[in-house]
C-alpha positions as CSV (number, residue, x, y, z in Angstrom):
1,X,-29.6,-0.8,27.3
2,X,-28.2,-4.2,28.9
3,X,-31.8,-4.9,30.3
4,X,-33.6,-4.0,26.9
5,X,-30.9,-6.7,25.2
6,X,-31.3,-9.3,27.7
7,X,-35.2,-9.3,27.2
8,X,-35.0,-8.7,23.3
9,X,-33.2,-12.0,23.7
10,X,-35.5,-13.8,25.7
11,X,-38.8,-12.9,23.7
12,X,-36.8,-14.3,20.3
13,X,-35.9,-17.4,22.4
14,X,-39.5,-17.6,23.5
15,X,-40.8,-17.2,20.0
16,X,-38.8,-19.5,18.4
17,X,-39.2,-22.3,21.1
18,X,-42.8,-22.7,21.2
19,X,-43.2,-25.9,19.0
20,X,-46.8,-27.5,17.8
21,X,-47.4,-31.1,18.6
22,X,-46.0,-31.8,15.4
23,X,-42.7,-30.0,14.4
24,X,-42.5,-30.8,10.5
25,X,-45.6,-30.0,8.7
26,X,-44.7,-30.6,5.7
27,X,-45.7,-34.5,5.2
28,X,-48.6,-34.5,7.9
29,X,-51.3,-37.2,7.5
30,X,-54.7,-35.0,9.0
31,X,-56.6,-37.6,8.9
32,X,-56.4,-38.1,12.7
33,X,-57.5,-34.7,12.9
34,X,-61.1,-33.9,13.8
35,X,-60.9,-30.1,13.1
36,X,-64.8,-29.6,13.7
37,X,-65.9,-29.3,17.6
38,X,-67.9,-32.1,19.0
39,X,-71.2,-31.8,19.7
40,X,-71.7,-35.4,21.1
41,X,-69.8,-37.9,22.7
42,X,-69.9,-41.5,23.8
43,X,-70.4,-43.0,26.9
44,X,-70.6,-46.7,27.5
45,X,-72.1,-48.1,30.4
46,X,-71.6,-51.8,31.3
47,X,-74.6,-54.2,32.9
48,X,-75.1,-57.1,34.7
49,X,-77.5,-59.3,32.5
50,X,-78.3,-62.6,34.2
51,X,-81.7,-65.0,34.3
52,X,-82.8,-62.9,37.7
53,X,-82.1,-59.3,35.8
54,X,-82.9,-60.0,32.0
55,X,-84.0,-56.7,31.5
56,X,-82.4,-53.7,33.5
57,X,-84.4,-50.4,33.9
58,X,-81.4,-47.5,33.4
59,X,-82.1,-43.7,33.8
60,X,-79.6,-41.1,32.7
61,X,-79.4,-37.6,34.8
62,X,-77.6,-34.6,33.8
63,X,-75.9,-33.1,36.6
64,X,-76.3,-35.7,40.1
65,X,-79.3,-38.5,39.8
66,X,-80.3,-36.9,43.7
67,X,-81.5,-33.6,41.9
68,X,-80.2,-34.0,38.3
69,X,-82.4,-33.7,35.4
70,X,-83.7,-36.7,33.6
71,X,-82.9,-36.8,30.4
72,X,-83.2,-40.9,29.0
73,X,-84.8,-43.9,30.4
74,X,-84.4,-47.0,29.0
75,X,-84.8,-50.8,29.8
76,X,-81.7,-52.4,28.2
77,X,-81.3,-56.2,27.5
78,X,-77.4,-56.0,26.5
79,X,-74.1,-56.0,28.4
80,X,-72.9,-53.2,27.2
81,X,-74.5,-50.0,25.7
82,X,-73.5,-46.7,24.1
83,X,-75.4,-43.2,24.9
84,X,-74.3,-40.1,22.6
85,X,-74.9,-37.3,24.5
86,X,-73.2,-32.9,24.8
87,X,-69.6,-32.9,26.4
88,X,-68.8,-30.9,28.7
89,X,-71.6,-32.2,31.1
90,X,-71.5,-34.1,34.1
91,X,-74.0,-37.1,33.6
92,X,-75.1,-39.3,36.6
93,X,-76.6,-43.4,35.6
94,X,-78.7,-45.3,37.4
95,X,-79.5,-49.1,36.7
96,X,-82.1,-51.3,39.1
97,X,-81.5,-55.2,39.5
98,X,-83.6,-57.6,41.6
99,X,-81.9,-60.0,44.3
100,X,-84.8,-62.2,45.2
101,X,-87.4,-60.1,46.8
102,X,-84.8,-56.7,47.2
103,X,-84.0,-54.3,44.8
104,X,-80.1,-52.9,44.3
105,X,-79.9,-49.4,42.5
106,X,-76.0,-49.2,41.0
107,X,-75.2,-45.5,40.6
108,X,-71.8,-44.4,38.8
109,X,-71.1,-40.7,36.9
110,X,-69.0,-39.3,34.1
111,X,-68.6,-36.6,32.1
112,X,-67.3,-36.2,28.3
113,X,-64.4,-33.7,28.3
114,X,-63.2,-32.0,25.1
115,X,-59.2,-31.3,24.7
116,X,-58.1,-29.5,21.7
117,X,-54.0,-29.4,20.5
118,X,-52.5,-27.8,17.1
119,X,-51.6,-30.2,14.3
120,X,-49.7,-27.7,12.5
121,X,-51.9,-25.3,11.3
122,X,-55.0,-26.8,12.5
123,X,-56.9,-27.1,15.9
124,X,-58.0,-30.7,16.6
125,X,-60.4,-31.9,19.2
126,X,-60.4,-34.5,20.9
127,X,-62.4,-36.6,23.5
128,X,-62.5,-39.1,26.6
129,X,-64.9,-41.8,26.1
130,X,-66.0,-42.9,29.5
131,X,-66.9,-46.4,31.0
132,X,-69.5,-46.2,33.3
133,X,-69.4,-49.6,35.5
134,X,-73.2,-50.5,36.4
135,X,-72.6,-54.2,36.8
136,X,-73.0,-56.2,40.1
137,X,-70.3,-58.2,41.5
């Protein structure tokens, strides 16, 4: 009987100690919560633009650029650029300067990851927006 106390006790203590990110719900502001799961994300990737490398030839693999799948290639003329693409996937970039007569291929990988918590009632999402770092230094 002793035994059956001890872990009535403990169940009520663990029932009444799990708490939500937010403990009063009564004067919540939602707005910060996105309660719809993301179907893209955003990853920025930064370049090197200079008078050698106006132009930079970028390609965008799902999965490793050695035996990923292509999936964009674009010749960007800005610093920095956005690409929307699914979460949840590892994505591998590519971007191909000139230094006088050699070529120098920058590689660099990231992935969108999705993270959920409880606003009260609600489940939120949330998401990482990577940098990818394709410049030359």
């Amino acid at each position: 009987m002793q035994k059956i106390s001890i872990l009535l006790i403990c169940i009520l203590f663990s029932l009444f100690s799990c708490k939500s990110k937010f403990d009063d719900c009564t004067d919540q502001d939602y707005a910060s919560c996105n309660t719809e799961q993301p179907q893209t994300g955003r990853i920025t990737i930064l370049l090197t633009i200079n008078q050698e490398n106006p132009a930079i030839p970028v390609r965008v693999y799902e999965g490793n650029f050695e035996d990923g799948r292509l999936v964009r290639e674009d010749t960007l003329r800005m610093r920095t650029f956005n690409y929307f693409l699914t979460p949840e996937k590892d994505y591998s970039f590519t971007a191909t300067y000139k230094d006088g007569t050699s070529t120098i291929m920058a590689i660099d990988g990231g992935r969108i990851k999705v993270s959920t918590y409880r606003m009260c009632e609600l489940r939120c999402y949330d998401m990482n927006n990577p940098e990818i770092d394709l410049r030359l230094y």
